[in-house]
C-alpha positions as CSV (number, residue, x, y, z in Angstrom):
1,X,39.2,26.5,-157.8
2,X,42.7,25.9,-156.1
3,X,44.2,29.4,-154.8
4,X,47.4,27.5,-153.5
5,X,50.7,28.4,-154.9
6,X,52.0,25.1,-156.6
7,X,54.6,23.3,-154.3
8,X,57.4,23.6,-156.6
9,X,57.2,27.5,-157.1
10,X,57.1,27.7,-153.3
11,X,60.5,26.2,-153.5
12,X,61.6,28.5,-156.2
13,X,60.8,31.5,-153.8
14,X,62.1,29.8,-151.3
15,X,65.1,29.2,-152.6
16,X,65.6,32.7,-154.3
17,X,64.8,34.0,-150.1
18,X,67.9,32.1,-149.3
19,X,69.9,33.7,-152.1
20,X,68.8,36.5,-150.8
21,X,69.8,36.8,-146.9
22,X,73.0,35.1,-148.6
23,X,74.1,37.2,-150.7
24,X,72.4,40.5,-151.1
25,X,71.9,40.9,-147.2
26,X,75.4,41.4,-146.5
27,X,76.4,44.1,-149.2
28,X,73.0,46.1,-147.9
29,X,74.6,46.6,-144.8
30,X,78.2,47.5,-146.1
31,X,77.2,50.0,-147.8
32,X,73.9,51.4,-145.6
33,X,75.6,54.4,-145.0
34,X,75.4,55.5,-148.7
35,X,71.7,53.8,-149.3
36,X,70.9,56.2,-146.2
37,X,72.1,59.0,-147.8
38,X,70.4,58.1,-151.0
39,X,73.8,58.0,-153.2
40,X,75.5,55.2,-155.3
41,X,78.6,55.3,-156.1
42,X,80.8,53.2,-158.6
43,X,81.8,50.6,-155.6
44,X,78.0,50.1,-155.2
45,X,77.3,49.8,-159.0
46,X,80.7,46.9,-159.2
47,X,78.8,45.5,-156.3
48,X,75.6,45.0,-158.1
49,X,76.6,43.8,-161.1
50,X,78.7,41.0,-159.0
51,X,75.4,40.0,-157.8
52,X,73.8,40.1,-161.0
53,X,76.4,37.7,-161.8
54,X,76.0,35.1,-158.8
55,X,72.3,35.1,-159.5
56,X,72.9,34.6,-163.3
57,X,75.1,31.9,-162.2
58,X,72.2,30.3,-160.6
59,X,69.6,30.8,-162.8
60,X,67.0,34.1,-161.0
61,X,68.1,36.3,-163.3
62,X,67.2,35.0,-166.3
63,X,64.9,32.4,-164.8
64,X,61.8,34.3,-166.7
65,X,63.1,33.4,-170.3
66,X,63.3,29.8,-172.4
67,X,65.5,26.9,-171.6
68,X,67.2,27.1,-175.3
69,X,68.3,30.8,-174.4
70,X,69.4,29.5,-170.8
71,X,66.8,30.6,-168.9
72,X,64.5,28.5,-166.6
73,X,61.2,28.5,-168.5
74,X,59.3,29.8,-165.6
75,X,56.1,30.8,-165.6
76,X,54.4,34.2,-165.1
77,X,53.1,33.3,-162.3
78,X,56.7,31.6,-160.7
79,X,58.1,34.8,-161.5
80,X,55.8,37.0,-159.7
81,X,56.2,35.6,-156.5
82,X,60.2,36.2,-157.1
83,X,59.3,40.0,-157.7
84,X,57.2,40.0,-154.5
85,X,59.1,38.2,-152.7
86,X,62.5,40.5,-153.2
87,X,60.8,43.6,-152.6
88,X,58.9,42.2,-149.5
89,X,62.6,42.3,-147.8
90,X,62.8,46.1,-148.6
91,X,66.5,45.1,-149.5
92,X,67.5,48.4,-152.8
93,X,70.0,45.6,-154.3
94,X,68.0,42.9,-154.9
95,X,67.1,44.9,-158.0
96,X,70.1,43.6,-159.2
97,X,69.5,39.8,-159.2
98,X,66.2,39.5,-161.2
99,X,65.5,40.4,-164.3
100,X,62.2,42.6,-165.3
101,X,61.1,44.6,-164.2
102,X,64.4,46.2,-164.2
103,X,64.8,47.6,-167.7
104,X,69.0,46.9,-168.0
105,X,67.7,43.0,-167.8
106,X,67.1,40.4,-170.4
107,X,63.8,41.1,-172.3
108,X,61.2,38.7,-174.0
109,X,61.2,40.5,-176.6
110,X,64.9,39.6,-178.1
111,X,63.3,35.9,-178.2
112,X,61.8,38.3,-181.7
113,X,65.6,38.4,-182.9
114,X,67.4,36.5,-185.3
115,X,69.2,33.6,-184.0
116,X,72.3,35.5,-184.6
117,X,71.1,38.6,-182.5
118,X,69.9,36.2,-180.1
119,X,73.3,35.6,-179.5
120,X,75.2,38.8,-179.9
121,X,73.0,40.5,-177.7
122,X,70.2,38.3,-175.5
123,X,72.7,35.7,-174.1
124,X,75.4,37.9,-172.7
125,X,72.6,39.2,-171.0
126,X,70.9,36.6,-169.6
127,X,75.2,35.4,-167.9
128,X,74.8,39.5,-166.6
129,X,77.9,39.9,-168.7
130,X,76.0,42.8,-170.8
131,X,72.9,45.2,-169.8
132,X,71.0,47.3,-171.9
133,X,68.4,49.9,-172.1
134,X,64.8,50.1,-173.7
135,X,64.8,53.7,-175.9
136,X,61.2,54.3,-176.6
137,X,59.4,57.6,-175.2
138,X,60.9,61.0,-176.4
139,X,60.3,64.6,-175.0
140,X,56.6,64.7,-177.3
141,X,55.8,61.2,-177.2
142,X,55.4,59.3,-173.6
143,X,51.7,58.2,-173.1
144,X,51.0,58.5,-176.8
145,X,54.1,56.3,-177.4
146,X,53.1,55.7,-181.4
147,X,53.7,59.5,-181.9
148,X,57.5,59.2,-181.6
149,X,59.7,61.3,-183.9
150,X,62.7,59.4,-184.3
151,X,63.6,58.6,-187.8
152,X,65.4,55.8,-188.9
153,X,65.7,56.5,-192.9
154,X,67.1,53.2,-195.5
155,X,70.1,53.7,-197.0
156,X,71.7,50.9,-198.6
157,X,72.2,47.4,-196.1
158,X,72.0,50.6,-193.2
159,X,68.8,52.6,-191.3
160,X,70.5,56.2,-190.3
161,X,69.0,56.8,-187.2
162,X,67.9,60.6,-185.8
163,X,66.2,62.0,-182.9
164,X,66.4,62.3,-179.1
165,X,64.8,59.8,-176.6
166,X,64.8,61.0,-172.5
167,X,63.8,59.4,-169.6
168,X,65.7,56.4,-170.8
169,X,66.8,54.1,-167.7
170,X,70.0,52.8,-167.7
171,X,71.1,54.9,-170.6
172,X,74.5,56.0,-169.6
173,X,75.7,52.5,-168.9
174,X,74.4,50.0,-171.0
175,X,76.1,48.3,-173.6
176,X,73.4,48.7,-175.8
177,X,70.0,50.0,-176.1
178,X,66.6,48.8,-178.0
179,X,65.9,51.8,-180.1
180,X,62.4,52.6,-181.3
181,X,62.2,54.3,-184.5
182,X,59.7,55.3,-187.4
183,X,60.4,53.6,-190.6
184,X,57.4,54.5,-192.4
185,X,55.5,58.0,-190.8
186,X,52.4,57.4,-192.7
187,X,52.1,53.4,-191.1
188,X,52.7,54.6,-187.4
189,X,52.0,52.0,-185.2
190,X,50.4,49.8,-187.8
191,X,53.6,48.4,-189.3
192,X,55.9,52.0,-189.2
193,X,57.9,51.6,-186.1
194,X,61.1,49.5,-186.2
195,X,63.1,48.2,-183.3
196,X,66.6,48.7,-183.4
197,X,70.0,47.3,-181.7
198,X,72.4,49.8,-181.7
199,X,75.5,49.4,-179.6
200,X,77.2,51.4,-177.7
201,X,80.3,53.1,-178.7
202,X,78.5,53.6,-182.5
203,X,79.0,56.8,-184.1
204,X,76.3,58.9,-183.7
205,X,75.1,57.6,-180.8
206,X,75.9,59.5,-177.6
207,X,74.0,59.9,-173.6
208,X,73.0,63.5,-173.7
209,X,71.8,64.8,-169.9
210,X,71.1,63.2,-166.7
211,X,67.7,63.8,-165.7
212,X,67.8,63.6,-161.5
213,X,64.4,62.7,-160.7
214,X,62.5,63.1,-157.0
215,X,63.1,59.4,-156.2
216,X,66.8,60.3,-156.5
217,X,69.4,58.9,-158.5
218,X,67.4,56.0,-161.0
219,X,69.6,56.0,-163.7
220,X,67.9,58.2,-166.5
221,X,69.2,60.2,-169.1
222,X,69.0,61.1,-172.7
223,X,69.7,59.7,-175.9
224,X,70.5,61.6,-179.0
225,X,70.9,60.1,-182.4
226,X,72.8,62.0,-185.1
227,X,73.1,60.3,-188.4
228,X,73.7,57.1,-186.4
229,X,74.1,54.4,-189.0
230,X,72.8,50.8,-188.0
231,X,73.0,47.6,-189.9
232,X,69.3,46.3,-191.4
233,X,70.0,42.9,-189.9
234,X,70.2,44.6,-186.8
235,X,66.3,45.0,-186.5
236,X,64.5,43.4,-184.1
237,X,61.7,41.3,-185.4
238,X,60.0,42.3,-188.5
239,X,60.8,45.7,-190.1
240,X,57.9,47.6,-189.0
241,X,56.5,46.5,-186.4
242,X,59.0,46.7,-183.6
243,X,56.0,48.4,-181.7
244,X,53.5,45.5,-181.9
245,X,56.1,43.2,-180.8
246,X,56.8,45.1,-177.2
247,X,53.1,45.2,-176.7
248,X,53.0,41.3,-177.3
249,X,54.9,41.5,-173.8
250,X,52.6,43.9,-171.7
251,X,50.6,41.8,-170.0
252,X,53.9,39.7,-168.4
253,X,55.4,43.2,-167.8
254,X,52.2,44.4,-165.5
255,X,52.0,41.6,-163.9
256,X,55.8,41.9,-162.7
257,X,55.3,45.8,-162.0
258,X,52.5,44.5,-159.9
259,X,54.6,42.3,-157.9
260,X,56.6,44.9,-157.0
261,X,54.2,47.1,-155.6
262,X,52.3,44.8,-153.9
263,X,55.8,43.6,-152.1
264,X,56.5,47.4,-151.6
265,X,53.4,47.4,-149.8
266,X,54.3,44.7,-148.0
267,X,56.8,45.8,-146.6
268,X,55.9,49.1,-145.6
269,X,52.9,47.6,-143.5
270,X,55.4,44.9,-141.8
271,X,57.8,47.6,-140.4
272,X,55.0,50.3,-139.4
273,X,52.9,48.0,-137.7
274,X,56.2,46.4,-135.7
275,X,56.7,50.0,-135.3
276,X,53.3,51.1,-134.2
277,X,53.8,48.2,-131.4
278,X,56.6,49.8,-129.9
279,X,56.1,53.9,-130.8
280,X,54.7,55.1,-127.3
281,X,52.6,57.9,-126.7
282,X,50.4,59.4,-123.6
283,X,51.3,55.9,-122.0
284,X,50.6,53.2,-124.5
285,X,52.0,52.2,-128.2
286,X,49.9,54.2,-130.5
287,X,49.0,51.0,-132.6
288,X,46.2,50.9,-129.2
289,X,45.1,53.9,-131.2
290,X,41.7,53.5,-133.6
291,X,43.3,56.0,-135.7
292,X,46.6,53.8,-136.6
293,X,44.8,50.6,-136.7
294,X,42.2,51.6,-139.4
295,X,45.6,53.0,-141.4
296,X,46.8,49.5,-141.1
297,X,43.8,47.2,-141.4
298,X,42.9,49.6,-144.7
299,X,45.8,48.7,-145.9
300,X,46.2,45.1,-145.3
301,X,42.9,44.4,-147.4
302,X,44.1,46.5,-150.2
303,X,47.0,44.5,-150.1
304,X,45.3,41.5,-150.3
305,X,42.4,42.5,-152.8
306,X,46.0,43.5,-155.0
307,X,47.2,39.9,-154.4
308,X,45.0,38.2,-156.3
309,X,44.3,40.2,-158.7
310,X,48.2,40.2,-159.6
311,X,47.9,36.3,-159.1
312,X,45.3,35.9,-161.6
313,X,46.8,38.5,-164.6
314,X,49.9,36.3,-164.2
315,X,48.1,32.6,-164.3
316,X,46.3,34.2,-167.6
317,X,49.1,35.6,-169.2
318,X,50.2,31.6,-168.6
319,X,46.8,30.2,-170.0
320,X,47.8,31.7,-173.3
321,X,45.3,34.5,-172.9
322,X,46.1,38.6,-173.9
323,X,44.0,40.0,-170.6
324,X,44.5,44.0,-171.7
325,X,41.9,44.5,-169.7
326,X,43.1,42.6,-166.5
327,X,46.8,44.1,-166.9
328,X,45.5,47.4,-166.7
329,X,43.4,46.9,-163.9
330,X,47.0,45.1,-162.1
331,X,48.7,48.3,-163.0
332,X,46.0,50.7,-161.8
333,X,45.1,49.7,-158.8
334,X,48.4,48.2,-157.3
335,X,50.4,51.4,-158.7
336,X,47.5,53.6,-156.2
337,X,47.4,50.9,-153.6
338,X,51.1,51.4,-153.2
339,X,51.5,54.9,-153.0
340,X,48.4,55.1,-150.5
341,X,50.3,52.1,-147.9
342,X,53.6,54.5,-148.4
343,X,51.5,57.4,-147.0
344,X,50.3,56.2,-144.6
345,X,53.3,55.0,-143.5
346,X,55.0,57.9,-143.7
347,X,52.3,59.1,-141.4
348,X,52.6,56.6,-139.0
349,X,56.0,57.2,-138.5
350,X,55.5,60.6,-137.8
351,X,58.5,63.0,-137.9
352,X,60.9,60.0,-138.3
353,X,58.9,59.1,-141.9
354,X,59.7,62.7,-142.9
355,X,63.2,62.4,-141.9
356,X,65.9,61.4,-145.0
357,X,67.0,59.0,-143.0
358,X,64.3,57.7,-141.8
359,X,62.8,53.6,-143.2
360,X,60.0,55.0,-145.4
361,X,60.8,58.6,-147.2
362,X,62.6,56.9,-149.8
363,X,60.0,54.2,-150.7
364,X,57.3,56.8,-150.5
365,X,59.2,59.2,-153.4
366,X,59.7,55.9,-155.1
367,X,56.8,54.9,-155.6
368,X,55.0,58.0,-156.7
369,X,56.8,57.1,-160.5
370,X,55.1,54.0,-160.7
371,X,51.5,56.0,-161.1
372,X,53.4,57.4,-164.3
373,X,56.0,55.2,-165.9
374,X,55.1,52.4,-168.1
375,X,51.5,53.5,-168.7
376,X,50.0,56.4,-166.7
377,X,46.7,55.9,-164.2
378,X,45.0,57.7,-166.5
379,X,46.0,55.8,-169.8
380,X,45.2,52.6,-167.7
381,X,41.6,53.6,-167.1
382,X,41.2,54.8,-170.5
383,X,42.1,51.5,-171.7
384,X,39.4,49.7,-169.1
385,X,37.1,52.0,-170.5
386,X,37.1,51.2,-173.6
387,X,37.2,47.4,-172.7
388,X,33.9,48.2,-171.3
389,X,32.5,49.2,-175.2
390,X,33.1,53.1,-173.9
């Protein structure tokens, strides 16, 4: 049993580290002001997307998808430690240069399309000339995501889409979105949901309200379908089951939602214990204190048990295996672990961890939607359960 990261993804990560303190360094500290004060404005949005475009250039955005579609080929596991490895530098822009799991990115899932969707839609993305949006939970249907209400009804070489999805990142500014509807009510899940492409700009389709959530602005609104008519050879994958192909790609997804908290982590722990060496109180930094070690050390072995379980979800999703149970587990326990190493930095930072301003309030209202989106705790340890014949 080797536990050493190949050489050559090393050198990916490497590399990709580089890109970073070259490129996405220097536009973190021009506009730190407005990161401070927890707004973007339009300048900041131009300025990601021109580093979406330097790293599409290279290859990191995309790197996670086939040669033939002009990605890299990498593996699960070589894009993992890309994940980690931009959100160990605590840097909010490198969520432009990668791909998942940032929703506006290239998905596997278009590898479903025809070759002619391929590319329309996935090869703009993958040159960050295009983003998109992934339209599936609606104001009745989030955890139970098979109970969505949005109809998409035949008529003719056209579906004429209705209903209202929310919570939809990216929505507003995407060129176009992958819309989950029910072609057949009776099917469900087993072969009555259909994944759509509908672009942006067609009738029918229009962004309905911003929804401002408590980790700030993150780019969610509605989306309302009236009689939006969109071509049948616009469906991803087979007609019907739209839903059984984004579950195909789960697994991957966990394993790069792990990533990111487990980087998250690590960088929360990094900057309270420099700051616990030089915070003094009654004479003496208070990392000399029991109290602020065991805070630390308790966190450094969650963040290492998280490690390799995130490690191992990603070299099985590249053995070929579906590890549902394993995934879960990943997005359990690192979506807690995260939240508990924000707290606790929060708490070792005292007042200035309260403060707006201050290196860890953000992070900690940040991470608190991880424990919800893309499969609650509580939908995760359902699903172990039953894994366990329960």
């Amino acid at each position: 049993m080797d536990f050493a990261v190949p050489s050559e993804l090393d050198e990916v990560r490497a590399s990709f580290l580089a890109f970073i303190d070259r490129e996405v360094r220097p536009v973190e500290e021009r506009f730190r002001a407005e990161l401070q004060e927890d707004r973007w404005t339009e300048e900041m949005r131009d300025a990601a997307s021109a580093l979406r475009r330097k790293s599409a250039e290279i290859g990191y955005y995309g790197a996670h998808l086939p040669e033939e579609v002009g990605g890299w080929g990498l593996s699960t596991l070589g894009y993992t430690l890309l994940v980690e490895a931009g959100a160990q530098t605590g840097l909010r822009f490198t969520t432009a240069v990668l791909g998942p799991p940032n929703p506006e990115a290239p998905t596997r899932l278009l590898l479903q399309a025809s070759p002619e969707l391929q590319k329309k839609y996935l090869l703009p993305l993958v040159k960050a000339e295009k983003t998109m949006c992934f339209a599936l939970t609606e104001p009745d249907a989030g955890s139970d995501a098979q109970a969505i209400r949005t109809r998409a009804t035949r008529d003719g070489d056209h579906f004429v889409l209705n209903g209202t999805k929310h919570f939809i990142t990216n929505g507003a500014y995407a060129d176009f979105a992958i819309v989950f509807a029910v072609t057949d009510p009776e099917k469900k899940a087993q072969g009555g949901i259909t994944a759509f492409l509908v672009d942006k700009g067609t009738p029918g389709f229009t962004v309905g309200k911003h929804q401002r959530t408590m980790a700030g602005e993150t780019s969610q609104v509605e989306l309302v379908f009236d009689d939006c008519r969109v071509p049948a050879t616009n469906i991803v994958g087979e007609e019907g089951f739209g839903f059984y192909a984004a579950m195909k790609f789960l697994n991957t997804g966990r394993a790069y939602i792990g990533a990111l908290c487990l980087g998250i982590a690590e960088y929360c722990v990094r900057i309270a214990t420099e700051y616990a060496k030089d915070r003094k109180t009654f004479g003496k930094p208070i990392g000399k204190y029991q109290a602020v070690q065991w805070m630390l050390a308790d966190s450094a072995v969650e963040i290492e048990a998280a490690r390799w379980m995130t490690y191992r979800l990603a070299w099985l999703c590249d053995q070929g295996e579906e590890p549902m149970r394993e995934s879960s587990m990943v997005k359990l326990y690192n979506t807690e672990m995260v939240n508990r190493v924000a707290d606790r930095a929060v708490q070792i930072f005292g007042g200035m961890g309260y403060l707006a301003e201050g290196p860890v309030e953000r992070i900690f209202r940040f991470v608190r939607m991880l424990r919800i989106v893309e499969g609650t705790s509580e939908i995760q340890r359902l699903v172990i359960a039953r894994t366990m014949g329960l």
